[in-house]
Structures are given as C-alpha cells and as structure tokens.
C-alpha positions in Angstrom: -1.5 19.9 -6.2 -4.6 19.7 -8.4 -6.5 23.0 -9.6 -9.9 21.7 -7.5 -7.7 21.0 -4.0 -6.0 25.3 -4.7 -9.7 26.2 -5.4 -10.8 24.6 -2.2 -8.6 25.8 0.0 -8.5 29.3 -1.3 -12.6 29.9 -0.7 -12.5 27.9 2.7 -12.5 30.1 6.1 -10.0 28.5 7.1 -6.8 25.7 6.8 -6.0 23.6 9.6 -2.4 22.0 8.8 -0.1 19.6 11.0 2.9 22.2 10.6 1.8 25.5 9.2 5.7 26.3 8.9 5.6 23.2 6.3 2.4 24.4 4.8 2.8 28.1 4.3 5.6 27.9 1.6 3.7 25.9 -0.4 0.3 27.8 -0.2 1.9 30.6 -0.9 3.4 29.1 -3.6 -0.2 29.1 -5.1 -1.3 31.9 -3.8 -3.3 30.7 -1.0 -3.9 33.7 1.9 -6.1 31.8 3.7 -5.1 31.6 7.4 -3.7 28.7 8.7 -4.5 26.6 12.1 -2.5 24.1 13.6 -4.1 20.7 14.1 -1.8 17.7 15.3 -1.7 14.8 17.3 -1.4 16.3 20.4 -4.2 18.7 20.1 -6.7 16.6 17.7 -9.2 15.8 20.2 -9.7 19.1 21.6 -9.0 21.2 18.4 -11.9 19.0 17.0 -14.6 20.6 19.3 -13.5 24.2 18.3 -13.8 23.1 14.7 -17.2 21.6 15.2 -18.3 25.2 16.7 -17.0 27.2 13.7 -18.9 24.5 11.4 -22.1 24.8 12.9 -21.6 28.7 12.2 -22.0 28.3 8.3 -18.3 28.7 7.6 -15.7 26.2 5.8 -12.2 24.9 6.9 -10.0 22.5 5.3 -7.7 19.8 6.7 -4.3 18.9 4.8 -1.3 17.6 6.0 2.8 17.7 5.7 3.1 15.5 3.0 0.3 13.1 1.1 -3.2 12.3 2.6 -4.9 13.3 6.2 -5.7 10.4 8.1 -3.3 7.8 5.9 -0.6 7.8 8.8 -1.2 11.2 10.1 -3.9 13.1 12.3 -7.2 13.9 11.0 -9.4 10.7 11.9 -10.9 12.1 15.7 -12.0 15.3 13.4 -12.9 13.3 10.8 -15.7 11.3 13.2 -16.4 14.4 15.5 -17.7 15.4 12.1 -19.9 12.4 11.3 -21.2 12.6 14.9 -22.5 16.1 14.4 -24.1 15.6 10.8 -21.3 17.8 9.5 -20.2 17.0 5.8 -16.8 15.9 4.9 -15.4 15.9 1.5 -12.7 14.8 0.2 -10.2 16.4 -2.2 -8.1 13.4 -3.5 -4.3 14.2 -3.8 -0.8 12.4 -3.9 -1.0 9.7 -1.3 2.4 7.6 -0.8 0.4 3.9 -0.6 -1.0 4.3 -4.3 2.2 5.8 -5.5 3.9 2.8 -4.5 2.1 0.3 -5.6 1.7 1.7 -8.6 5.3 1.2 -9.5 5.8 -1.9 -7.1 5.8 -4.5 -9.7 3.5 -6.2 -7.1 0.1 -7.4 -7.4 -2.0 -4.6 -6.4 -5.3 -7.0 -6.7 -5.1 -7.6 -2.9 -3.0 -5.5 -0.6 -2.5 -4.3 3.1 -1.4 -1.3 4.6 0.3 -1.3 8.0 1.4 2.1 8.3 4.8 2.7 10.8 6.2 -0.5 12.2 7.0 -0.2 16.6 10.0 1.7 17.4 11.8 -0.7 19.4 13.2 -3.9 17.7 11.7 -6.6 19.8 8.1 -5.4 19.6 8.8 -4.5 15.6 9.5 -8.6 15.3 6.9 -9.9 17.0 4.4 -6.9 14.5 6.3 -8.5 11.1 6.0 -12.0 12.5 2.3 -12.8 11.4 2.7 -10.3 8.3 5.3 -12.6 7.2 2.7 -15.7 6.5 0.2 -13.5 4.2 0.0 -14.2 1.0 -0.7 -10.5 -0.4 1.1 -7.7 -1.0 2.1 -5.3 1.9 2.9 -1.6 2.1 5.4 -0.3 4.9 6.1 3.1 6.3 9.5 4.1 7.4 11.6 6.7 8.8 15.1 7.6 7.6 16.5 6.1 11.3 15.0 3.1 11.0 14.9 2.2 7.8 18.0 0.1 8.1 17.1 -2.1 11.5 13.5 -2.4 9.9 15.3 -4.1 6.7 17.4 -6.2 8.9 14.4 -7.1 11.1 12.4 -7.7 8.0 14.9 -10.1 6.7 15.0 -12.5 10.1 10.6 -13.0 9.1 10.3 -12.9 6.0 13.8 -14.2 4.5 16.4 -12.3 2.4 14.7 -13.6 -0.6 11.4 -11.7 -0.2 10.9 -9.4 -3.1 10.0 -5.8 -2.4 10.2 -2.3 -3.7 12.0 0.2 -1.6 10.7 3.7 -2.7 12.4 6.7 -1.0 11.2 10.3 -1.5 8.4 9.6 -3.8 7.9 12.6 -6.3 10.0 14.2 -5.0 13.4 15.4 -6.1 15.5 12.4 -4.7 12.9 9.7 -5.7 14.6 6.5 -5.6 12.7 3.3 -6.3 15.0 -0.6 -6.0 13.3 -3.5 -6.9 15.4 -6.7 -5.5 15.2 -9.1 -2.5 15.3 -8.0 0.8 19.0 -8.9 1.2 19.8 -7.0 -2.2 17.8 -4.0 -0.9 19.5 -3.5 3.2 22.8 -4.0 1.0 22.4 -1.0 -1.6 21.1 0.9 1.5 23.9 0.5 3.5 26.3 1.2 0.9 24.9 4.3 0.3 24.5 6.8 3.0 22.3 9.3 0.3 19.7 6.0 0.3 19.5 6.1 4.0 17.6 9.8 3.9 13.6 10.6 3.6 10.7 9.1 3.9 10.3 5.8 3.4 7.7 3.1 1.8 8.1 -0.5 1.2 6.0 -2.8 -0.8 6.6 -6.5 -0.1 5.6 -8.8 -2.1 3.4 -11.5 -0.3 4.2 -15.5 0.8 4.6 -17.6 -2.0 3.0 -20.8 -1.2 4.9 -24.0 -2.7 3.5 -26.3 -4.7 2.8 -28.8 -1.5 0.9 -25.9 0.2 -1.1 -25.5 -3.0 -1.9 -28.8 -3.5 -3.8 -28.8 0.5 -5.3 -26.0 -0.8 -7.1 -27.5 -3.7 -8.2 -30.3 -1.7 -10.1 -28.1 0.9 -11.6 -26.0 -2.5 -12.3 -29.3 -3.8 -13.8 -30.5 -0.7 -15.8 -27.4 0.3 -17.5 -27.7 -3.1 -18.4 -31.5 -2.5 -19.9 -31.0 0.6 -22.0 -27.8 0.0 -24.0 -30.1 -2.6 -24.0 -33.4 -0.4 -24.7 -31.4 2.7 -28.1 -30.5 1.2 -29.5 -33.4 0.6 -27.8 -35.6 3.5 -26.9 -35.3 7.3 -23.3 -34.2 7.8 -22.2 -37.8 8.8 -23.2 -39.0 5.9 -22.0 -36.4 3.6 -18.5 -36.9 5.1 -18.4 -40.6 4.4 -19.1 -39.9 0.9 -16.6 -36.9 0.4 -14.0 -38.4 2.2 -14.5 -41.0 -0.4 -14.7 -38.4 -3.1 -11.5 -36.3 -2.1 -9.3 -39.1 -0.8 -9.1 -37.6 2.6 -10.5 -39.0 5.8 -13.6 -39.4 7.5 -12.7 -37.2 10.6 -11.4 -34.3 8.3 -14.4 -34.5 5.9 -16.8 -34.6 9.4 -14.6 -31.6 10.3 -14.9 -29.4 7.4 -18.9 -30.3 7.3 -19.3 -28.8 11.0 -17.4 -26.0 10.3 -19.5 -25.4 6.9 -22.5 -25.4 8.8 -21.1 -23.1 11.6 -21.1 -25.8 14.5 
C-alpha cells in the first residue's frame, strides 16, 4: 500500500469496503481507525444515495476493495457515476491492480490489449464468450476463480487451440505467486498435476491470433489498396478510381468498386 493511499484513508470520514472483515486486518495493520462501511454489489445502488448525502455535507469517504482496484472487476462504478452526476469529485489513489501486474510479466505485447474480466459460469455460454476472442489479434487478460480455472483452460483450448501461448499468474504478490509461461495445453497440464496450482485467484494473459503469412499478405493488399484509392478518389469518380486500382493492386474491378464505396461511407 503506498504512503499517499494510508494518508488518504486515515484523514477520510469514512471507508467504504466490499468486506470490512477483509479490510480491517490490514488497516489496522497501518494503523488506520477510521470506521469502515460496507459497500457491495448487492447494496451499491442504494448505498450510493447515502454516500451522496454525506458528500454534500463537506465530509470525505474512501472506496477500496478486497484485493486490487475498485471498479476493475468489483463494485464501485454506480458510486463512481452517482458521483459525476452530482458534481462530486472523485480521485483516484492508484494501487496494485491484477491486469497491469500481469502484463507486466506476460511476455506478451502490452502495445494493444483487452480486458474481459470473469468468463460466464456455465460451460456452454463461456464457449460461445471465448469464441470471437479467439480471432483477435491482441493480447487478452482473463479473470478466474480457483473452481473454474481448470474447465476455463479446457474450454480455452477447444477456441483458441492448445498451441496458444499464455501466462497463467496465480496469487500475484502474494505469497504463493506462481507465474507459467507455455501453451495452453502445457498450462491445463501443470495445473492439473498440481492440486497447490489449482488454488487463488486467477489471471491469464493470452497472447493474440497470429495471422499466417497468407492472411498477411490479404492484408497488405487492402493497406496497399486503401492508399491507392484515397489519392485516385480525389481527383476521379469512384468508378473510375476502381478501374485504375484494380489495375494497380492486381485485384478486381468489383473489389476495388467495393473498397471505394466503403471509403467514402456509402
């Protein structure tokens, strides 16, 4: 916990927390006697008015969570806007946050990536949520529970192949951290060999779809053609500019035409 985020929630009025039996020991810890509300998902929306009211009075509270950031997977966003809405000021105290962590020691490009949060319970509905995750082409970051962290692997493997790359990081910071970098396949196996790997919380980083070199290739020809025709297109009608780009890009007339319309947004 940084020295600014124990400052802050030693002067605030007061500390709403998801679990004040989580929170307590570790206020304590730091000597933090400030008194502690509960705010959760069940009680968000109507916790949030009576927060407003004590606002409006001049006085401070403070929002944290179990473990890692409000709103990132946990309650926090209804208060957050209820906030906004009534001109109230919200600022943050930045702290350990699981997605960062992660990526940070991924191996994965971190230039472009996703966060999905939890995948659905239930396997069917968890299949069809990986399904179109399983055709992007940047890097993705996973939360999982310990009693699901095994179908979710196996589920994961049937869309995106036992050859997927990821990082598996359990218990991040934490005194258990464990962090495998392998395939999919490689990663459900070392989890299911080991019933110590199959505890905490979960996040996984996959690493994104790897177009081959045929899928490239189509892709440089619509870069290459999307640059042809936003010159010709300015100086010709789009019928015209298709002829001559086809020409140019070794592609047809009809997908030349194509790409012009949808340049121009018709």
């Amino acid at each position: 916990m940084s020295a600014r985020a124990i400052q802050t929630l030693q002067q605030v009025d007061r500390i709403y927390a998801e679990d004040t039996r989580h929170s307590l020991p570790l206020l304590r810890h730091h000597g933090i006697e400030t008194r502690l509300w509960t705010l959760h998902e069940h009680n968000e929306e109507a916790r949030s008015t009576e927060i407003i009211t004590h606002l409006q009075t001049g006085a401070s509270a403070a929002l944290i969570t179990d473990a890692g950031t409000p709103l990132i997977s946990d309650p926090g966003f209804k208060l957050v806007r209820a906030c906004q809405a009534a001109g109230i000021k919200v600022s943050p105290v930045p702290g350990a946050c699981a997605v960062t962590a992660a990526l940070c020691v991924s191996g994965l490009p971190t230039d472009r990536f996703q966060f999905v949060g939890f995948p659905p319970a239930k396997s069917s509905a968890r299949q069809s949520w990986l399904q179109p995750l399983a055709q992007l082409t940047h890097t993705l970051v996973i939360y999982e529970s310990p009693h699901r962290i095994i179908d979710s692997l196996k589920d994961m493997i049937g869309q995106f192949g036992e050859q997927r790359l990821i990082t598996l990081a359990r218990e991040l910071t934490k005194r258990f951290e464990t962090l495998i970098h392998a395939p999919l396949g490689e990663v459900l196996a070392a989890v299911e060999a080991d019933a110590n790997q199959q505890k905490g919380e979960f996040v996984l980083v996959v690493a994104g779809l790897q177009p081959a070199d045929g899928d490239e290739a189509a892709a440089q020809v619509i870069v290459d053609l999307d640059k042809t025709l936003s010159v010709l297109l300015l100086h010709l009608p789009p019928k015209t500019a298709a002829k001559c780009a086809a020409e140019l890009c070794s592609i047809t007339k009809k997908q030349a035409y194509d790409r012009a319309l949808k340049l121009q947004g018709r």
